[in-house]
N, C-alpha and C positions, 0 to 999 in steps of 0.2 A: 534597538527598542525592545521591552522586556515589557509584556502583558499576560492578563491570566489566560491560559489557555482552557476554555469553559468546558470543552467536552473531558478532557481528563480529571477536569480538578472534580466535575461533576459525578464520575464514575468512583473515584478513589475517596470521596468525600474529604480533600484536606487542599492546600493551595498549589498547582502546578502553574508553573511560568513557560512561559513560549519566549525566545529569545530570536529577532529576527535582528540580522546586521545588516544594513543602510551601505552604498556600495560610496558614499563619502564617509566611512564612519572614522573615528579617531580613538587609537588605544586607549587614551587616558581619559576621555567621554565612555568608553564602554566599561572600562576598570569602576570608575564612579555607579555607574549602574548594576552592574552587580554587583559590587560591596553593600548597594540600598536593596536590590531584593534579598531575603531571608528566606525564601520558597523552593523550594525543589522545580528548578528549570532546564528544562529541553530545547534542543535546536538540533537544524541540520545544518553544516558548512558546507561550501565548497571544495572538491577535495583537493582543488589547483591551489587552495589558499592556504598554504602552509606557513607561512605566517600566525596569522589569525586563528588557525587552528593548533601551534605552537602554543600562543599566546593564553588559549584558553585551559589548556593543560598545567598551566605555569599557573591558572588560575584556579586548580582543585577540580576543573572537569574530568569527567573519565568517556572513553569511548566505549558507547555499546552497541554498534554497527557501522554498514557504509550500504549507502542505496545506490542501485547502479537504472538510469533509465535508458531507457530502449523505445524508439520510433518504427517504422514502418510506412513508408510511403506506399500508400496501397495502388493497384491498377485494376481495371473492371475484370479482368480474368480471376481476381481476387474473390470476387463473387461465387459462392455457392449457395443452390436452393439446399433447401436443409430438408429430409424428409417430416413429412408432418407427423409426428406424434413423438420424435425423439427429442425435441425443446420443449419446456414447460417455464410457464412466467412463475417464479416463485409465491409463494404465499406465506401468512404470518402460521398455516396451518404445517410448512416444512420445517419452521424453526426447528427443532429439534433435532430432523435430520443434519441439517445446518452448521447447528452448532456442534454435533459429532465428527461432521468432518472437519471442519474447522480445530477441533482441540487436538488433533493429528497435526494437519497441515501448519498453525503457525501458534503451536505449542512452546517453539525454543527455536533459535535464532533469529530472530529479530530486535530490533529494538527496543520492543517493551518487556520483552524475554530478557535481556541483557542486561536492563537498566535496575540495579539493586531494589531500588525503593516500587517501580512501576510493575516489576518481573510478576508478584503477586494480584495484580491488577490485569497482566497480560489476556487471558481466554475471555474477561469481561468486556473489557476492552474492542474484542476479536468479535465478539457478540451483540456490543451496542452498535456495531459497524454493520453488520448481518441486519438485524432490526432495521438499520436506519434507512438501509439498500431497499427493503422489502417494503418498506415504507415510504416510499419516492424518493429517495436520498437518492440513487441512485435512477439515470433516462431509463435504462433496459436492464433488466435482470432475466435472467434463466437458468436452471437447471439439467441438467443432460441424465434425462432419465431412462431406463430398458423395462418393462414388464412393471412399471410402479415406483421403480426403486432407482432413486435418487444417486448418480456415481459423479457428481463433478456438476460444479456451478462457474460461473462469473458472472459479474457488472461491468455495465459500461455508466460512463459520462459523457455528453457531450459538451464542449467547449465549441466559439464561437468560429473557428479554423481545422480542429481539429478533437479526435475524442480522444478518452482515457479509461484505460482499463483500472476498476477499481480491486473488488475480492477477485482472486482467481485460484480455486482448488479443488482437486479431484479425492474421492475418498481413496483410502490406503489400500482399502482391500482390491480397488479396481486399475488400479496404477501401470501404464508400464501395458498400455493396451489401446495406444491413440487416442483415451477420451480429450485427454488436453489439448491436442492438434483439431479435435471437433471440435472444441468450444472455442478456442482460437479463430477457426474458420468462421466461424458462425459470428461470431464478433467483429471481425472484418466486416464481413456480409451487413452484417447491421449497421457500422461504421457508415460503409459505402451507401447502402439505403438513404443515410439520413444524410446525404452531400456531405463528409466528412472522407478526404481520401489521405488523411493522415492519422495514425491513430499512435497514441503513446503506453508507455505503461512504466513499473517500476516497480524494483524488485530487492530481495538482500543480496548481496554481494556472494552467499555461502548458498543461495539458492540453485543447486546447478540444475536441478532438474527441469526449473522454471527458465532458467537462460537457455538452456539447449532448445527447448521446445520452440523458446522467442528467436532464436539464433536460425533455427529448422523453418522458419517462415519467414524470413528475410528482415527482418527488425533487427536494427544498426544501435549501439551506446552513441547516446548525444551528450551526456553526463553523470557526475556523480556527486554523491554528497556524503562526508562523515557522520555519522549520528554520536551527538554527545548529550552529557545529564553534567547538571549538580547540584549534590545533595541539598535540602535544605538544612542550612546554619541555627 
């Protein structure tokens, strides 16, 4: 199934396609379908389905990443009180800080960094997501602040079994100093608060910084996915 996907096509002002495959779908029903969009369309595969992702290469797609997700089944020792004043709920007044780290943190490698047409859309992109978080998009947001000053944020989601970690990034200058293992903990901790004792996330593939940390807390790969584009015709 091939629909417009509104929050990109919204950002980049021109038409992006979302290309979702149906777990009965049929080559030659999907061949028809993209030969009728004309739009520059994105998906993410399966990365067991090498077929299908054969298929779509034979079909002018290009690969510009692989997302790897990662679980954790949490246990109450999971639990840490967080000292008070080193979390802060973010505000639309951080933006800024925000989006500084962020133009660091997922500057290039990623799929919208990768993907020809989207690469120049990428830090807006990264931005309307920040926005959206700060804005209730996101159950829980926080900042991991010292003296004022903003060094590493995440979001959570919560789903109906289990939550999801949405943004997660530390600024460049502070790195490489446990902030990310804080905000981690802390994210649990809120997991757990809100009766979620499962908590997911997901990541690029070339992120190692971000797998070690998740690997450093006991969160297992339950799957992956290729990220592919194709141009629009």
């Amino acid at each position: 199934m091939i629909f417009k996907s509104q929050f990109e096509s919204d950002i980049t002002q021109c038409n992006v396609f979302s290309l979702e495959v149906e777990r009965d779908y049929r080559f030659a029903m999907l061949d028809r379908e993209i030969k009728k969009c004309k739009g520059h369309i994105i998906t993410k595969i399966c990365a067991g389905d090498i077929a299908l992702i054969n298929f779509l290469l034979q079909k002018e797609f290009g690969v510009c990443g692989t997302t790897l997700f990662v679980e954790s089944c949490l246990k109450q020792s999971d639990y840490v009180k967080i000292p008070l004043g080193t979390f802060v709920n973010l505000m639309q007044d951080d933006e800024n800080e925000l989006f500084r780290i962020c133009e660091d943190a997922f500057a290039q490698n990623n799929r919208y960094a990768n993907d020809p047409v989207l690469c120049k859309f990428n830090l807006n992109i990264h931005r309307e997501w920040i926005r959206n978080s700060i804005n209730g998009y996101a159950d829980y947001n926080c900042g991991y602040s010292v003296g004022g000053c903003l060094q590493g944020f995440g979001t959570l989601h919560f789903r109906d079994e289990y939550s999801v970690i949405g943004l997660f990034a530390i600024d460049k200058q502070h790195r490489n100093k446990g902030i990310g293992s804080k905000i981690l903990k802390n994210l649990n901790s809120v997991s757990l608060q809100h009766g979620r004792t499962k908590i997911r996330a997901a990541t690029e593939s070339n992120n190692y910084a971000a797998l070690n940390i998740y690997s450093k807390h006991d969160y297992l790969f339950y799957d992956s996915k290729v990220c592919l584009y194709r141009k629009a015709l």
